[in-house]
C-alpha positions in Angstrom: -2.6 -35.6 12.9 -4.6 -34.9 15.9 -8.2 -33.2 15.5 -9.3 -31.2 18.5 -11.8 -31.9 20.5 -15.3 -32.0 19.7 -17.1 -32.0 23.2 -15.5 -29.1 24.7 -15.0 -25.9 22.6 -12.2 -23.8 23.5 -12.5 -20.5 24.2 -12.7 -18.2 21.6 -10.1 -16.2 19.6 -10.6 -12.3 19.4 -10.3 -11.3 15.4 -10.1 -7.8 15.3 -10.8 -6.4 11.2 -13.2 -8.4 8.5 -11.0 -7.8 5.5 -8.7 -10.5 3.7 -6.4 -11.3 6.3 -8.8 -11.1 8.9 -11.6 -13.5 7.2 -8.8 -15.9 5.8 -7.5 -16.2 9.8 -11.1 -16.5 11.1 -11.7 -19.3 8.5 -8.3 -21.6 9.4 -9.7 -21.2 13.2 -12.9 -22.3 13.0 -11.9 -25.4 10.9 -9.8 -26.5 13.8 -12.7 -26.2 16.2 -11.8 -22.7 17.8 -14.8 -20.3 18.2 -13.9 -16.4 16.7 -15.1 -12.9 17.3 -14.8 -11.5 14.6 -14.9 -7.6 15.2 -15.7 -5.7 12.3 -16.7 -1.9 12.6 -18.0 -1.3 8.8 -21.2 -0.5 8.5 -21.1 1.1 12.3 -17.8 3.2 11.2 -16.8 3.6 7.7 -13.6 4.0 6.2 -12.2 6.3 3.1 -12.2 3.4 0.9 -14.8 1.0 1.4 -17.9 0.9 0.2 -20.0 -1.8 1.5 -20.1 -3.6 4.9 -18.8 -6.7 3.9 -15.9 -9.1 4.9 -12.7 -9.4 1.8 -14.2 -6.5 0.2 -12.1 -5.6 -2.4 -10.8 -1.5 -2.9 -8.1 -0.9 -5.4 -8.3 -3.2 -8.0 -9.9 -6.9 -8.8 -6.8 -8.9 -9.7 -4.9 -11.4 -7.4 -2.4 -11.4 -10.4 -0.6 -14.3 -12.2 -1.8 -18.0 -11.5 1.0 -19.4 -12.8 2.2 -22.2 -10.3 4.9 -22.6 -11.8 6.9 -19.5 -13.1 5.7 -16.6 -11.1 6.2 -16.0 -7.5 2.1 -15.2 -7.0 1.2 -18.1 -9.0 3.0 -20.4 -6.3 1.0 -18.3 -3.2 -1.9 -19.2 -4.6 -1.0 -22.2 -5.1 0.2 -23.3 -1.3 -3.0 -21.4 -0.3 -4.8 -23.6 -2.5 -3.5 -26.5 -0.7 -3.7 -24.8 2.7 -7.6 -24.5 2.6 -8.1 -21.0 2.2 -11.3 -19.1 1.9 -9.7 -16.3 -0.3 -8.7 -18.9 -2.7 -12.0 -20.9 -3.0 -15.0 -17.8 -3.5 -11.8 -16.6 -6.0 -11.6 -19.5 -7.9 -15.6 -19.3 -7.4 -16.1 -16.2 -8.8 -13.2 -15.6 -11.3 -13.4 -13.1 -14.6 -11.3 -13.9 -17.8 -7.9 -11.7 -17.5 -5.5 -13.2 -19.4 -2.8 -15.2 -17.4 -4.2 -13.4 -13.7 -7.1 -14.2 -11.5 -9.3 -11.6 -11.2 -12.5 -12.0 -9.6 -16.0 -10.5 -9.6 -15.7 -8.2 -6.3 -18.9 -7.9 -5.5 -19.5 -11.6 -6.0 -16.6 -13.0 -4.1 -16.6 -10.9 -1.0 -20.1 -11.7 -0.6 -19.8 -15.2 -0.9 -17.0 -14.8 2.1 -19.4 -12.8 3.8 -21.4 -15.0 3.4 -19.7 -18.0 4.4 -18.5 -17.3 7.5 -21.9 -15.4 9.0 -23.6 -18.9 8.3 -20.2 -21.1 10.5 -21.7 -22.1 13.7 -18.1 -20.9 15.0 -18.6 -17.4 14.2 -19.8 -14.8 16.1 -19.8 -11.2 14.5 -19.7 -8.0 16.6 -20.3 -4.8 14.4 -18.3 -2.3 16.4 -15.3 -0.5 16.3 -12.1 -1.6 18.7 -11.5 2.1 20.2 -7.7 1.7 21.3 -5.7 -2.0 22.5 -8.0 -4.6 23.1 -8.8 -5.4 26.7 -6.3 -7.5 28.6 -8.4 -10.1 29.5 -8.4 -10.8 25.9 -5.8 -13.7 26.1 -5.3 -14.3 21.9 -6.1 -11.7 19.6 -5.5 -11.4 16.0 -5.5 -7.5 15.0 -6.0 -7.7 11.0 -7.1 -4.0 10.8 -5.3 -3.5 7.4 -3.7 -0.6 6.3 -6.4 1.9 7.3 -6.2 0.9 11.5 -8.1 3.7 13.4 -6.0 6.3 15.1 -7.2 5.1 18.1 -6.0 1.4 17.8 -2.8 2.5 16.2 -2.2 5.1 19.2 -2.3 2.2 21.4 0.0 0.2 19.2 2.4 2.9 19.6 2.2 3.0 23.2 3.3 -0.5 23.8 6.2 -0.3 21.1 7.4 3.3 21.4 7.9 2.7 17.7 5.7 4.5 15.1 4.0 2.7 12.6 5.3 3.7 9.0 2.8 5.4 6.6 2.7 5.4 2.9 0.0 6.2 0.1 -1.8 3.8 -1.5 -4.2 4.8 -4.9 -7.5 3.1 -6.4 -7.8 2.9 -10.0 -10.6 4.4 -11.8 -13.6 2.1 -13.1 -15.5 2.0 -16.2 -18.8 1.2 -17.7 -18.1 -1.1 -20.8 -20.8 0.2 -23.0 -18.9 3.6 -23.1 -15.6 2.2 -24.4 -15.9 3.1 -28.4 -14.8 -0.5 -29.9 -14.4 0.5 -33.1 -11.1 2.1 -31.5 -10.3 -0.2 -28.7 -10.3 -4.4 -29.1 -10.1 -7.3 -27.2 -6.5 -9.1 -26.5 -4.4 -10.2 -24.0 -1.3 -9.4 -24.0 0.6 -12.3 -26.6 -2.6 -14.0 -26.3 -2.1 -15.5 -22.8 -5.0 -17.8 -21.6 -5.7 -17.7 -17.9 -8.0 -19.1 -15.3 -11.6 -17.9 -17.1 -10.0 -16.6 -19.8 -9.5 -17.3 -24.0 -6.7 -15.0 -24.8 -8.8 -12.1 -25.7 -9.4 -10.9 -21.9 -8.4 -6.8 -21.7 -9.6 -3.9 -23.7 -6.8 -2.0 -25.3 -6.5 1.3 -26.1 -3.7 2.2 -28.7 -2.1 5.6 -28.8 0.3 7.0 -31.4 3.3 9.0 -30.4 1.6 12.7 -30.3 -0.9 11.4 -28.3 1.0 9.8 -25.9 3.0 12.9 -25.3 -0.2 14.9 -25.2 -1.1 12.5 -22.4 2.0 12.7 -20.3 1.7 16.2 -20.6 -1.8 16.6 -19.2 -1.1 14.1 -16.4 1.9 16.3 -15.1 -0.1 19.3 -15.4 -3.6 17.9 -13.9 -4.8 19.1 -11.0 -3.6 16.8 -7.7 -5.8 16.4 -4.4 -3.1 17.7 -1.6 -2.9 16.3 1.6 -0.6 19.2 3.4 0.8 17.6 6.2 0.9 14.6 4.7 2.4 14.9 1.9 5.8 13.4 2.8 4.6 10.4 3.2 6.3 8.4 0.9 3.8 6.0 -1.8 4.5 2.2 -2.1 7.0 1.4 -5.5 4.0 -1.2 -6.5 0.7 1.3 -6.3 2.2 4.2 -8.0 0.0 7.1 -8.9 0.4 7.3 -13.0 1.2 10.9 -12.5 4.2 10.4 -10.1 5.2 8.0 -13.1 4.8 9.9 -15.2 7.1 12.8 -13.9 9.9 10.0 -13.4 9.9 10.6 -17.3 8.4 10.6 -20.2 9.1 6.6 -21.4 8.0 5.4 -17.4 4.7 5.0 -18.5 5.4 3.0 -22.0 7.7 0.7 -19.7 4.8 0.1 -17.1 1.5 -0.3 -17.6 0.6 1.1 -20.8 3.4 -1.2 -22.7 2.6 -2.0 -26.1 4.3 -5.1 -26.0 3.1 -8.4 -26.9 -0.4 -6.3 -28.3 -1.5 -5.9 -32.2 -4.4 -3.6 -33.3 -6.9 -5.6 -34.6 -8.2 -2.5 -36.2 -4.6 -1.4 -37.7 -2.3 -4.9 -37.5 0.7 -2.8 -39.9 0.6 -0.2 -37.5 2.2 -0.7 -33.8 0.8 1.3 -31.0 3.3 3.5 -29.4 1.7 2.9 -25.9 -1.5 1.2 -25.0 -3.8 1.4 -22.4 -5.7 -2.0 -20.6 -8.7 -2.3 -19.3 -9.5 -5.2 -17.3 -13.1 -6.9 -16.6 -14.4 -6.1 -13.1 -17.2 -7.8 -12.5 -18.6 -11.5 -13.8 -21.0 -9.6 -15.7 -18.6 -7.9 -17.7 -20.5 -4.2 -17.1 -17.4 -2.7 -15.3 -14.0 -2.2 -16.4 -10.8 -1.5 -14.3 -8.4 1.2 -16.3 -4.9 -1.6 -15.4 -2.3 0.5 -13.3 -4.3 3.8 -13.4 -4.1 4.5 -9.4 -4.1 8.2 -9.7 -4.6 11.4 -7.0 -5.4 13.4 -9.9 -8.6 15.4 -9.2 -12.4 14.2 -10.4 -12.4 16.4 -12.9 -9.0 16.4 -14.6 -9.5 12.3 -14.6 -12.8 12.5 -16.7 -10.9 15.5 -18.9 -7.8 13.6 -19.6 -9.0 10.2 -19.3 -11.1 10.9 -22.2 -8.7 11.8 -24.5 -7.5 8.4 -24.6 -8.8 6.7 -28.1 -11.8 4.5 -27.2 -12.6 6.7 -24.1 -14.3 9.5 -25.7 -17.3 8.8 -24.4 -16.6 6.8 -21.4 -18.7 6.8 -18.2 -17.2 6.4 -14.6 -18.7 4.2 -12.2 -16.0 5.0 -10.0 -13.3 7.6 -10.0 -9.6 7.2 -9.1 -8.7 7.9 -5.4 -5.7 8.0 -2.9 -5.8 7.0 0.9 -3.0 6.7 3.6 -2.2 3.4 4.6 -0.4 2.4 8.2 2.0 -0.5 9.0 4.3 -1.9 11.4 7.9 -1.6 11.8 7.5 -5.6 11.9 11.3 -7.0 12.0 11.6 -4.9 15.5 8.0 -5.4 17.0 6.9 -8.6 16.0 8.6 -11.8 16.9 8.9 -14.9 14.4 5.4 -16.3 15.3 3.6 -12.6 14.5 3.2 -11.7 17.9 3.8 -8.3 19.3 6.7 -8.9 21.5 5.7 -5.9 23.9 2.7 -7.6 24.4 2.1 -11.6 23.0 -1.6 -12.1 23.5 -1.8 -10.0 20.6 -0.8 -11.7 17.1 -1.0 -9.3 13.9 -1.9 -10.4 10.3 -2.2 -8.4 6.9 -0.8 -5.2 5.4 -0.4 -3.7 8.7 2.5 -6.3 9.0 4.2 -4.8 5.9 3.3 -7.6 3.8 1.6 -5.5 0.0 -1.2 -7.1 -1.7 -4.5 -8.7 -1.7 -2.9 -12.1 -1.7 0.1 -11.5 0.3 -2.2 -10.1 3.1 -4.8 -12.8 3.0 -1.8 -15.7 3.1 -0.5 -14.1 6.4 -3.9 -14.3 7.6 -3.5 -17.9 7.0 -0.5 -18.6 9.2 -1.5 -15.8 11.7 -4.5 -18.0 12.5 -2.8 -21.2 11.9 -0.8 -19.9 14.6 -3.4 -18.6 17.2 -5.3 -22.1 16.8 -2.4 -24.1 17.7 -1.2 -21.9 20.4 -5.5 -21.8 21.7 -5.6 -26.0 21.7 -2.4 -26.1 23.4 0.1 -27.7 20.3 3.1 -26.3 19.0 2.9 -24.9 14.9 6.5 -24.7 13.5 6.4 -22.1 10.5 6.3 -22.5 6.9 9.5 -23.4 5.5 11.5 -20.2 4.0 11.4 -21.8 0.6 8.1 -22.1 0.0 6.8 -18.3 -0.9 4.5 -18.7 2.4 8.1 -18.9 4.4 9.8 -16.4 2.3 6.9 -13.4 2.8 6.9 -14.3 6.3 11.1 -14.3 6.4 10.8 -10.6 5.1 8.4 -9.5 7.9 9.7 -11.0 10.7 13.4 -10.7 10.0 13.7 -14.4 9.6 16.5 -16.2 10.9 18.5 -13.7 9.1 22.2 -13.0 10.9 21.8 -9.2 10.8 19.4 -7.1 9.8 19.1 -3.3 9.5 15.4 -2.8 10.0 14.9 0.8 10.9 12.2 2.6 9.8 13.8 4.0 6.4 14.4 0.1 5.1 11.6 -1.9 6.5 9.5 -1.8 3.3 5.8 -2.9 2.3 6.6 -5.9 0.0 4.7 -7.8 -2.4 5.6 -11.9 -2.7 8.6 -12.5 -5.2 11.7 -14.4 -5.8 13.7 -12.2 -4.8 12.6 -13.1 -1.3 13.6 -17.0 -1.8 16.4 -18.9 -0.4 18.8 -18.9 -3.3 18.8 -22.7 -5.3 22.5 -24.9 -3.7 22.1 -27.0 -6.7 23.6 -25.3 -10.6 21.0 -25.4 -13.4 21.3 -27.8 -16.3 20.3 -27.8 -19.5 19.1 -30.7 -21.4 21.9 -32.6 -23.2 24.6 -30.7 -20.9 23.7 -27.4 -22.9 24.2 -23.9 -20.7 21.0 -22.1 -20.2 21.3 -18.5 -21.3 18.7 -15.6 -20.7 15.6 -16.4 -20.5 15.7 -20.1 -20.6 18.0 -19.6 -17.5 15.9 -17.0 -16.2 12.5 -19.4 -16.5 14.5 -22.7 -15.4 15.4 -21.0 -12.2 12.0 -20.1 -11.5 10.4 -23.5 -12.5 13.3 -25.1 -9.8 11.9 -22.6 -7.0 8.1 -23.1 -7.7 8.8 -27.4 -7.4 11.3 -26.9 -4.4 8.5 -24.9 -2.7 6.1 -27.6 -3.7 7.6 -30.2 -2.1 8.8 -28.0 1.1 5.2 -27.1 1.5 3.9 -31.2 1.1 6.4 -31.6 4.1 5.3 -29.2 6.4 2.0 -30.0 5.8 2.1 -33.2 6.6 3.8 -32.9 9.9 1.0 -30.3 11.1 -0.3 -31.3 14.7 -3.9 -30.0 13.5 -6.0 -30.5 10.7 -7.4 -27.4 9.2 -10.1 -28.8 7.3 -8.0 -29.2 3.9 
C-alpha cells in the first residue's frame, strides 16, 4: 500500500455538516494525510432537533442496534466499520451502555469524545458557519453531509443543478425518562430472553407489563391524543422504520403488541404465572444510567397528551421527562438518478454526498457512507483510484441500494427510491445450497440463521479482500 506524502500536504477537502457521516468522512481523510474543513453551522444556526453544538450528536434515540457479527445485517456494519477504522465505532465502543444484544452508547459521552477528537487533529480546521446555498465553484472536492435537516438554502441549490426534488419524509424522537421516577415495584429489569450484549448482563431494559384492558385503554388514548399538525406538510409521507406509535397504532389494535411493546421473550419478575399482554422497554441512555429512552416511542403526540397517557403505563405513574417526544421533517436525494456509483452528483462532480441525505436510514448506515464517501474524496484528492466495496459485504450492499448499483434496470422515481436501513434483503443472494450437518435439510429457523451466518462470513472475507488491495492506508 502506498502512504501519501508527508512533506507536501494536499489541498484540503471541503466537509460540509459535523454529524455522523460528516465526522466519520473527515476522520478517514485526515488519516490519509488530506487536510478538511469541516463546516459546521451549530451553535451559529440551530436546527429543530439538536441540542448541543457538537459533532455525531445523537437526536432520536441512543442505539446503533444489534452487534451481532454474525447473524444480523447491523452487527456485520459494525463489524466492517470496525475493521475500516471508524471514529463512530471506536468513542461507541468507548462509551457503550448495557442494552441487551445492541450497542447503545452514552450520547452525551460519545459525541463529545468525537468532538473532541477531531478539534485536537492537526488536519482539522473547523469553520462555525452556515453554507447558505452550493458551495463555491472553486471548491474542487466537497463532501455535503448535511443530514436529513439540509437548510432550504443548500437544498434550493441542490435542486437547481438536478431539476429533481429532494424527497421529504417525517422522522420522530422518542421521549426520555429520569430513572428514579420509574416505580420498580411495577417495572423490572430484563432483556428480552436474557440476551447479553456488548456492556450488558441480560438484565439491560426496564419493562413495563400491561394486561389486556389496559392495553386497550392505551391504544385508545393514543388514537385519540392530541397530534402537532404541520398543514402543508402533512402529506409527507414518515419512514416504515421511525414510525410514530400513534400512526401504529391506527394500523390496528395488535400493531403495537407485534412491534415494540411485544411481550415476547419477557417474564414479570413481579408476577412470573402471569404473562404480560404487551410490555413496554425502556432503554439506558446515558453511562450513568439517570436517563431512560421509552424503545420505539417516536411519537407527534402533543406535550401534554404524552405526559397524560404516558403515565398511565404501570411503572410510569410518576415518571419525569427530561425530554419529550418530537417530530421533524427530514430531506433526501433521489440518489439512483443524481448521484453516480462513486457518490458524486453527476450534474456537478466536485461535489460528493454522504449520509441520510443519500437515502441511506440510520445512525450507522449514515456514518458507514461517511466512510466510503471520504474514502473516496481522499483517493480521488492524492490522485489514486478507490474501487468500491464489494456488493456482498453490507458496506457494498447499502451503497448498491443508493446508487442503483450495477443493477440491469431500475425504476427509481421518486415514489420507489426509499430511505433504507442496512439488511439482507439488500445482499447478493448465496450461489452455493445450504447444508446441514450430516446431510440433514435445514428447516425454519435453522435455515433461516444458517443463511445469515453464510452472508455475515462471505462478507467477511469479501471485505479482507478489498481491504487489502486499497492504494491507501487509512490508518487502520
Amino acid at each position: 500500500m502506498v502512504a501519501p506524502m508527508k512533506n507536501a500536504l494536499p489541498a484540503p477537502v471541503h466537509v460540509i455538516g459535523g454529524g455522523l457521516a460528516g465526522s466519520e468522512a473527515t476522520w478517514q481523510l485526515v488519516n490519509a494525510g488530506v487536510p478538511v474543513i469541516l463546516h459546521e453551522m451549530r451553535p451559529v444556526r440551530g436546527t429543530d432537533a439538536h441540542l448541543t453544538d457538537h459533532f455525531a450528536e445523537l437526536v432520536c434515540s441512543n442505539s446503533f442496534r444489534s452487534d451481532d457479527a454474525n447473524a444480523n445485517a447491523v452487527g456485520q456494519i459494525h463489524y466492517e466499520m470496525r475493521q475500516l477504522n471508524s471514529i463512530i465505532m471506536q468513542c461507541a465502543d468507548a462509551h457503550q451502555v448495557p442494552a441487551g444484544g445492541a450497542l447503545a452508547v452514552d450520547r452525551v459521552g460519545f459525541s463529545q469524545k468525537v468532538t473532541d477528537v477531531l478539534l485536537n487533529h492537526p488536519l482539522v480546521t473547523v469553520s462555525r458557519a452556515e453554507i447558505a446555498g452550493l458551495p463555491p465553484v472553486e471548491w474542487d472536492n466537497v463532501i455535503i453531509a448535511t443530514g436529513p435537516l439540509t437548510s432550504q438554502a443548500l437544498a434550493q441549490g441542490i435542486r437547481s443543478l438536478t431539476g429533481e426534488d429532494a424527497l421529504a419524509f417525517f422522522d420522530a424522537i422518542a421521549p426520555i425518562l429520569h430513572r428514579d421516577s420509574i416505580d420498580m415495584s411495577k417495572a423490572w429489569f430484563q432483556s428480552r430472553y436474557d440476551k447479553t450484549g456488548p456492556g450488558g448482563n441480560g438484565a439491560d431494559y426496564i419493562n413495563c407489563p400491561l394486561d389486556k384492558d389496559q392495553y386497550i385503554g392505551f391504544i385508545e388514548a393514543l388514537i385519540a391524543g392530541e397530534k402537532t399538525s404541520f398543514k402543508e406538510w402533512e402529506s409527507t409521507p414518515y419512514f416504515d422504520g421511525c414510525l410514530p406509535i400513534e400512526v401504529m397504532a391506527e394500523r390496528g389494535a395488535e400493531t403495537l403488541r407485534h412491534g415494540p411493546m411485544k411481550p415476547m421473550g419477557l417474564t414479570n419478575a413481579h408476577n412470573p404465572t402471569v404473562k404480560a399482554y404487551a410490555v413496554v422497554q425502556l432503554r439506558q441512555d446515558n453511562a450513568l444510567g439517570t436517563l431512560y429512552n421509552m424503545v420505539g416511542f417516536q411519537t407527534k403526540l402533543k406535550y401534554a397528551d404524552q405526559v397524560r397517557i404516558f403515565k398511565t403505563i404501570p411503572g410510569l405513574e410518576n415518571a419525569e421527562f427530561a425530554r419529550l417526544g418530537g417530530l421533524h421533517r427530514n430531506t433526501f436525494l433521489n440518489s439512483p438518478v443524481v448521484l453516480d456509483a462513486k457518490l458524486r452528483l453527476k450534474a456537478r462532480p466536485s461535489l460528493r454526498f454522504a449520509g441520510q441525505i443519500t437515502g441511506c436510514e440510520g445512525y450507522v448506515e449514515s456514518a458507514a457512507v461517511g466512510l466510503i464517501a471520504g474514502r473516496l474524496a481522499a483517493a480521488e484528492r492524492l490522485g489514486v483510484e478507490l474501487s468500491m466495496p464489494p456488493q456482498y459485504t453490507a458496506l457494498g450492499a447499502l451503497l448498491n441500494h443508493i446508487t442503483g448499483g450495477h443493477l440491469v434496470t431500475i425504476d427509481a422515481g421518486p415514489r420507489s427510491f426509499q430511505p433504507m436501513n442496512i439488511n439482507f434483503g439488500l445482499f447478493p443472494p448465496l450461489v452455493e445450497a445450504l447444508k446441514a450437518p450430516e446431510g440433514k435439510r435445514l428447516r425454519g429457523h435453522d435455515k433461516v440463521l444458517a443463511k445469515r451466518h453464510a452472508l455475515t462470513a462471505r462478507a467477511k472475507v469479501e471485505l479482507a479482500a478489498w481491504k487489502a488491495i486499497s492504494p491507501l492506508q487509512f490508518g487502520g
